[in-house]
C-alpha positions as semicolon CSV with decimal commas, in nm:
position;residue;x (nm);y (nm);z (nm)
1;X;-1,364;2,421;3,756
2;X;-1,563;2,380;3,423
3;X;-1,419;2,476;3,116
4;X;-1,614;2,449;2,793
5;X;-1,555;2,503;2,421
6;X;-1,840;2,689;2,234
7;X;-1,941;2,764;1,865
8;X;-1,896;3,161;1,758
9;X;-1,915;3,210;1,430
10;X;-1,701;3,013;1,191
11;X;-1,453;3,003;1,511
12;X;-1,456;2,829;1,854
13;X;-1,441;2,984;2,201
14;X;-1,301;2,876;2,538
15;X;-1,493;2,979;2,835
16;X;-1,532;2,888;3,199
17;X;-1,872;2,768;3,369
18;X;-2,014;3,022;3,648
19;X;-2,356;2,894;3,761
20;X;-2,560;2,916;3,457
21;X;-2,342;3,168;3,232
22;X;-2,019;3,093;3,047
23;X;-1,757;3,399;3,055
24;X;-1,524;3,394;2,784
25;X;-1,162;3,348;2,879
26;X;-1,010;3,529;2,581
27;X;-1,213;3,823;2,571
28;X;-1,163;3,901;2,975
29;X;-0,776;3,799;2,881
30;X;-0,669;3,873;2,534
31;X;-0,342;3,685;2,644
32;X;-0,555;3,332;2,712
33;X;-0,586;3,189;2,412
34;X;-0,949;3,125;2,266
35;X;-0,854;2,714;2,203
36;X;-0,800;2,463;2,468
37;X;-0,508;2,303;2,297
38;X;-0,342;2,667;2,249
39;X;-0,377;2,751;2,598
40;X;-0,245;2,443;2,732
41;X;0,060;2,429;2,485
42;X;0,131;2,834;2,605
43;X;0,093;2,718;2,945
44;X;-0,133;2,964;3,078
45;X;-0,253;2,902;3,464
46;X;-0,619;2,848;3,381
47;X;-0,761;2,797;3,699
48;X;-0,594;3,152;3,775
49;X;-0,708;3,292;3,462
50;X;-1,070;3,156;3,513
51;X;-1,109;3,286;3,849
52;X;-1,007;3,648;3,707
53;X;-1,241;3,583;3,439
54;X;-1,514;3,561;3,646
55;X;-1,464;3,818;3,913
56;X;-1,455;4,091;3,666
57;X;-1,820;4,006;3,589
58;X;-1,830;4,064;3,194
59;X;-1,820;3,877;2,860
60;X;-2,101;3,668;3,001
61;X;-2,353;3,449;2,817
62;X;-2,612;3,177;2,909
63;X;-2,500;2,842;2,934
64;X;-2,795;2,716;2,740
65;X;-2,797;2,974;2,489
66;X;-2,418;2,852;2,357
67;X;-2,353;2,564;2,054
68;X;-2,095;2,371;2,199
69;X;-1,792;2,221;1,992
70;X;-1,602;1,928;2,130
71;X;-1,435;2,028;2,461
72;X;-1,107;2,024;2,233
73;X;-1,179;2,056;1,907
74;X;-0,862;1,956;1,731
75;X;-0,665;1,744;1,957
76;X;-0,296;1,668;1,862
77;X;-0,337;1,332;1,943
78;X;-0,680;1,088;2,020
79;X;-0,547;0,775;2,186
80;X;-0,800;0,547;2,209
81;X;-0,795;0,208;2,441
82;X;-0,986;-0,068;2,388
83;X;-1,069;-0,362;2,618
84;X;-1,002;-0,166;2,921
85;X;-1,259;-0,294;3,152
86;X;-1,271;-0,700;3,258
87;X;-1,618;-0,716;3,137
88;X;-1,649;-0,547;2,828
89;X;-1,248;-0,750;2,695
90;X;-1,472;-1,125;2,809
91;X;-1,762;-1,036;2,594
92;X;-1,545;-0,924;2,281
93;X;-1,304;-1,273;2,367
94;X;-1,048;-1,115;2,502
95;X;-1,080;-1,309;2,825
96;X;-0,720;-1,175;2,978
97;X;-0,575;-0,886;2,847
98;X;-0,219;-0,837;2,914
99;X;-0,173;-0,529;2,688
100;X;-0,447;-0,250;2,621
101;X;-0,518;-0,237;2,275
102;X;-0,460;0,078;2,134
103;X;-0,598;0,240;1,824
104;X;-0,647;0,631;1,701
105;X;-0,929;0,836;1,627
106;X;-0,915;1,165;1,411
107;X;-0,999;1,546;1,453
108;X;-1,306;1,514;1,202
109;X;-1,478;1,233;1,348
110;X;-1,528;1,481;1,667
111;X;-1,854;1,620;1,765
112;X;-1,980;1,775;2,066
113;X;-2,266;1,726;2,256
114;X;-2,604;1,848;2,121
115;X;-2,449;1,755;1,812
116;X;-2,603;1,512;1,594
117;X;-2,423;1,125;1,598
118;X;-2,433;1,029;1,239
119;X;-2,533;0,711;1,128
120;X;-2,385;0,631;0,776
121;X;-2,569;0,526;0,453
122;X;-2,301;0,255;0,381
123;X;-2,362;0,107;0,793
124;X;-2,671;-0,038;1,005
125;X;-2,448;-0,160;1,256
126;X;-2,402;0,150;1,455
127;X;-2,278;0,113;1,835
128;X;-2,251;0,311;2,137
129;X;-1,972;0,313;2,428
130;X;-1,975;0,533;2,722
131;X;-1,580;0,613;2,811
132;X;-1,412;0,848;3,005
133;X;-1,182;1,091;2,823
134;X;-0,858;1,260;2,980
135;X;-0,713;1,577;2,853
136;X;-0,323;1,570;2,830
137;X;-0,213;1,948;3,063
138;X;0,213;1,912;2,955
139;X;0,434;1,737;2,832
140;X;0,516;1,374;2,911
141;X;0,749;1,083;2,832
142;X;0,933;0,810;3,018
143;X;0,717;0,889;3,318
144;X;0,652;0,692;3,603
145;X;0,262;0,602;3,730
146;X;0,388;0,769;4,082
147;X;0,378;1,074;3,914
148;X;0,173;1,066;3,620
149;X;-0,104;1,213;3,703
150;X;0,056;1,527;3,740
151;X;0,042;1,584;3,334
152;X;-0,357;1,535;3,356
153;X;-0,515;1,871;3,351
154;X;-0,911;1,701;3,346
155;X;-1,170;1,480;3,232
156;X;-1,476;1,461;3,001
157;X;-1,721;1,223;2,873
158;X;-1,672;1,057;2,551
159;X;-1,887;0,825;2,349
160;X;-1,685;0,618;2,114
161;X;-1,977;0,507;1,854
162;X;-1,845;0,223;1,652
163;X;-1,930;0,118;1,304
164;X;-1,895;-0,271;1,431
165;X;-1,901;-0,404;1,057
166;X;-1,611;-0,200;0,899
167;X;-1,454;-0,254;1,265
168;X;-1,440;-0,608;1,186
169;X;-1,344;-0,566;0,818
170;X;-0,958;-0,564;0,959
171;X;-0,716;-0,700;1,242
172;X;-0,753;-0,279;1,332
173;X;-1,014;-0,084;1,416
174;X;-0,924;0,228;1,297
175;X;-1,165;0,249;1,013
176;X;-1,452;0,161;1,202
177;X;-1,386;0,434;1,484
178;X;-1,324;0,694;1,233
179;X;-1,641;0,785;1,029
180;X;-1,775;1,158;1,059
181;X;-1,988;1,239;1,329
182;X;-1,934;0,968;1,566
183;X;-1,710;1,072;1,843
184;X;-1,908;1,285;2,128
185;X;-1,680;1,455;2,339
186;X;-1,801;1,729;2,615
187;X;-1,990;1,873;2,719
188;X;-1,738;2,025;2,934
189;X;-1,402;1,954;3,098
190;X;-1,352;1,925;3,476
191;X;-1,022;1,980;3,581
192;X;-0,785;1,709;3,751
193;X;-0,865;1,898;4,055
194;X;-1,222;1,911;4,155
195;X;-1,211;1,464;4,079
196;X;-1,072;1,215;4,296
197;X;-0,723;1,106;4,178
198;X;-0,701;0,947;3,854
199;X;-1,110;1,017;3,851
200;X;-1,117;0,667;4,041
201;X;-1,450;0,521;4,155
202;X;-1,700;0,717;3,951
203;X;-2,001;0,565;3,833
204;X;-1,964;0,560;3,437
205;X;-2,295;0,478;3,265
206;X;-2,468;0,430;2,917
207;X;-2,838;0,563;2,863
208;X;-3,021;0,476;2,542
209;X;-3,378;0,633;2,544
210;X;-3,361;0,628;2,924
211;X;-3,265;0,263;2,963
212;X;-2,923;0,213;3,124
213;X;-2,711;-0,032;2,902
214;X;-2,418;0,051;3,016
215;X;-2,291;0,092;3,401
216;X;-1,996;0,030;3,555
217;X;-1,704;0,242;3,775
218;X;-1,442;0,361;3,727
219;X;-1,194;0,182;3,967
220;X;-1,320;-0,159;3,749
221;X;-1,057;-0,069;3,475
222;X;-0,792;-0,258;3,378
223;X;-0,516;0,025;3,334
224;X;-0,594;0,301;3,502
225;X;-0,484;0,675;3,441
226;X;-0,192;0,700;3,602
227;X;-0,062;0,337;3,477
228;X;-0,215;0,450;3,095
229;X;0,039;0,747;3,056
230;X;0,311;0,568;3,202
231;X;0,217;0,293;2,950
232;X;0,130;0,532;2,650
233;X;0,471;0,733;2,761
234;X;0,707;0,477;2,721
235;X;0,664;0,503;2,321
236;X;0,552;0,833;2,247
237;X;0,518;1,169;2,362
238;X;0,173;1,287;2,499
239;X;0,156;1,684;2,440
240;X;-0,047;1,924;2,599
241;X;-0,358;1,928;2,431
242;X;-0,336;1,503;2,337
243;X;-0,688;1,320;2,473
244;X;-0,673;0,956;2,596
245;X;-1,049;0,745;2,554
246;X;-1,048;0,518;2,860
247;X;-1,236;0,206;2,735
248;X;-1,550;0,077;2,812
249;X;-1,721;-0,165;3,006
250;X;-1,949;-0,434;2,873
251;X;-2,321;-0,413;2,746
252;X;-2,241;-0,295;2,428
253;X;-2,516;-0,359;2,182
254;X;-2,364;-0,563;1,944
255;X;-2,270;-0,822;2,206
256;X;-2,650;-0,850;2,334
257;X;-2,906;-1,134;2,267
258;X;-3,048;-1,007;2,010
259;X;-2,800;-0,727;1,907
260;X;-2,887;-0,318;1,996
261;X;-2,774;-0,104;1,664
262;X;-2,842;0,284;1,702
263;X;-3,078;0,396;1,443
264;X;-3,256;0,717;1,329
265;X;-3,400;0,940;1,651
266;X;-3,238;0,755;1,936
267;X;-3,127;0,987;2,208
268;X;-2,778;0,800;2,364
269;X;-2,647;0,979;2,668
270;X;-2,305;0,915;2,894
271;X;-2,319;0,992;3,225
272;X;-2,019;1,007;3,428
273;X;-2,054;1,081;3,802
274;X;-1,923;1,438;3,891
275;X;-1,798;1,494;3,563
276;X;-2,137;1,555;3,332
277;X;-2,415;1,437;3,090
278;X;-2,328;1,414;2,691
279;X;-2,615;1,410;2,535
280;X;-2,678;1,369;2,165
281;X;-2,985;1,235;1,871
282;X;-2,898;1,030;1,600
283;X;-2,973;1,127;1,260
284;X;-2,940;0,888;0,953
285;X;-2,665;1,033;0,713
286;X;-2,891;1,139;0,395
287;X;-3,074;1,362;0,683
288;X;-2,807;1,532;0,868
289;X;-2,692;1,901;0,762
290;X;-2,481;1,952;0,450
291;X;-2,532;1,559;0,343
């Protein structure tokens, strides 16, 4: 199943994918809430609710016709790993990680895809990284990798675009992972059940104006899902509705011969096998709407 959040008004929708139309969870159910998050906290059976949904035939729009938000717009929680994949940890000298590093993203750096990636005034230095995002379906702490997969409800694609200088400005990288407009996330969620476990051997990949620059699978990361939430669970509580960024793999562009910054027009796309395309353009800051 495909859910996807869309763009009504000043307010966001939650709807399920049938063919080429979206149906509209909340207005076939007025008890499903219209938000992701919301739904998932009330725990509402949305596979059951989706499959009502779309036998009753209504509340039905074109796919391509819909502006679509992040697939949850306002997480509770964006955990973000970094150095996650062999590869990608040897290139930034981090030649054997023990320990994911772990850093946070916030609500208003999320876009979705179609959306513009902004690249700031104050930044040339702009960087792409194709990552695999998993949406948090109830409540878990203390729990065990046996079992942790139970508490993922699905997957997405995520680009984490980096601001690499203000990355470097500090021993953390929040600040550089945090600037409006850079965090893709969409363009639609595929639930836990329709992937292999713990979405294992999927080809992940990085496409900057049709050139691959990124590739690698899935099974090639460090920690994977179910070993991340028992990791991440130890010290906190992931909530229904809390997102975990996967990592990526090498060929970033500021660790190429000569360096690959993302500048004005370039269309960057991650492609994640059975889970989707997020595509987006990216605009300079001065000409993006409402700069």
């Amino acid at each position: 199943m495909k859910l996807v959040t869309f763009r009504s008004g000043d307010t966001t929708r939650l709807g399920v994918i049938d063919g080429d139309e979206v149906v509209d969870l909340n207005k076939a159910d007025a008890s499903v809430p219209s938000d992701l998050r919301a739904a998932l906290k009330a725990g509402i059976d949305l596979n059951a609710a989706a499959q009502r949904a779309i036998a009753s035939g209504e509340h039905r729009a074109p796919y391509a016709s819909l502006d679509l938000a992040p697939v949850v717009p306002e997480p509770g929680k964006i955990v973000c790993l970094g150095h996650n994949f062999f590869d990608h940890a040897k290139e930034g000298g981090n030649l054997k990680p023990v320990y994911p590093l772990i850093f946070f993203r916030g609500a208003s750096s999320l876009i979705g895809h179609e959306d513009p990636v902004i690249r700031p005034r104050v930044s040339e230095k702009l960087d792409y990284e194709a990552e695999l995002m998993i949406v948090i379906g109830k409540r878990a702490r203390h729990v065990k990798r046996e079992n942790a997969l139970d508490y993922v409800f699905g997957y997405a694609c995520f680009n984490d675009v980096s601001v690499r200088d203000y990355q470097k400005r500090t021993s953390q990288w929040t600040i550089g992972k945090n600037f409006d407009g850079t965090g893709s996330f969409g363009p639609w969620l595929v639930t836990a059940d329709d992937l292999p476990p713990g979405a294992e051997g999927l080809t992940l990949r990085l496409i900057l104006n049709g050139q691959v620059m990124q590739q690698a699978s899935t099974s090639d990361m460090i920690w994977g899902v179910a070993e991340t939430i028992e990791l991440l669970s130890e010290c906190l509580t992931l909530e229904p509705g809390d997102v975990v960024a996967m990592g990526t793999p090498a060929g970033v562009g500021w660790a190429r011969e000569p360096s690959v910054w993302l500048k004005h027009g370039d269309r960057v796309e991650v492609d994640i096998e059975r889970v989707g395309r997020l595509q987006n353009t990216v605009q300079d800051e001065q000409n993006a709407p409402g700069a």
